[in-house]
C-alpha positions in Angstrom: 16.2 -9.8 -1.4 12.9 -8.6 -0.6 10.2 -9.8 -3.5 7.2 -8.6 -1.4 5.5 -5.7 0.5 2.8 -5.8 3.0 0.5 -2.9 2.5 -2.2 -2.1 5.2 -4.2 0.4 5.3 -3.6 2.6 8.6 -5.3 6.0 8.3 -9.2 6.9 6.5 -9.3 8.0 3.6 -11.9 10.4 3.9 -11.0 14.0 3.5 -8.4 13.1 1.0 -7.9 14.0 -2.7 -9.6 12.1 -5.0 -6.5 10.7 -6.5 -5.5 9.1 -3.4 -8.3 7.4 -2.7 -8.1 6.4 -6.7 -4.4 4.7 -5.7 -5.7 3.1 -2.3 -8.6 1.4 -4.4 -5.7 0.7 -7.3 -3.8 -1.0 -4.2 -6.6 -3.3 -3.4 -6.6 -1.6 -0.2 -10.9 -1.6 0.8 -10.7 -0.5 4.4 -9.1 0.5 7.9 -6.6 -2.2 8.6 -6.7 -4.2 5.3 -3.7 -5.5 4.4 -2.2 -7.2 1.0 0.8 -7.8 -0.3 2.3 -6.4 -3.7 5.3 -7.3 -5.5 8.4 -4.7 -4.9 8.5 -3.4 -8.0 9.1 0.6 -9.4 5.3 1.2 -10.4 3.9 -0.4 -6.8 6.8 1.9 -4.8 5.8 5.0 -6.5 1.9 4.2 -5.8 2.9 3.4 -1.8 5.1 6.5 -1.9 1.8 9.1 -3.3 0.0 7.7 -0.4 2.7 6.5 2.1 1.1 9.1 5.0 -2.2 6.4 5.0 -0.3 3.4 5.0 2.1 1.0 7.1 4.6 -0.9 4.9 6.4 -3.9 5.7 8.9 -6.4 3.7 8.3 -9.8 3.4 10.9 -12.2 3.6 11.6 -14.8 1.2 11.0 -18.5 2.3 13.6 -20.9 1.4 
């Protein structure tokens, strides 16, 4: 089971809406190819999923 996402930041976010640069910031994403990981949870899938056109998302496996 996946626990984790890796979040980077892949596209600008200038000349978007103000509430998608308000979830990027909420993301802890602060620029072009910043990457973090989040915990797979409902509330951090629906923030990825507002903005999911400026961002790469990838699983992180668990280890052991």
């Amino acid at each position: 089971m996946v626990t984790k996402l890796k979040v980077t930041l892949v596209r600008s976010t200038i000349r978007s809406k103000p509430k998608h640069k308000a979830t990027v910031q909420a993301l802890g994403l602060r620029r072009m190819h910043h990457t973090v990981e989040k915990p797979n949870n409902p509330q951090m899938r629906g923030m990825i999923r507002q903005v999911a056109h400026l961002l790469k998302v990838e699983p992180v496996e668990n280890e052991g």
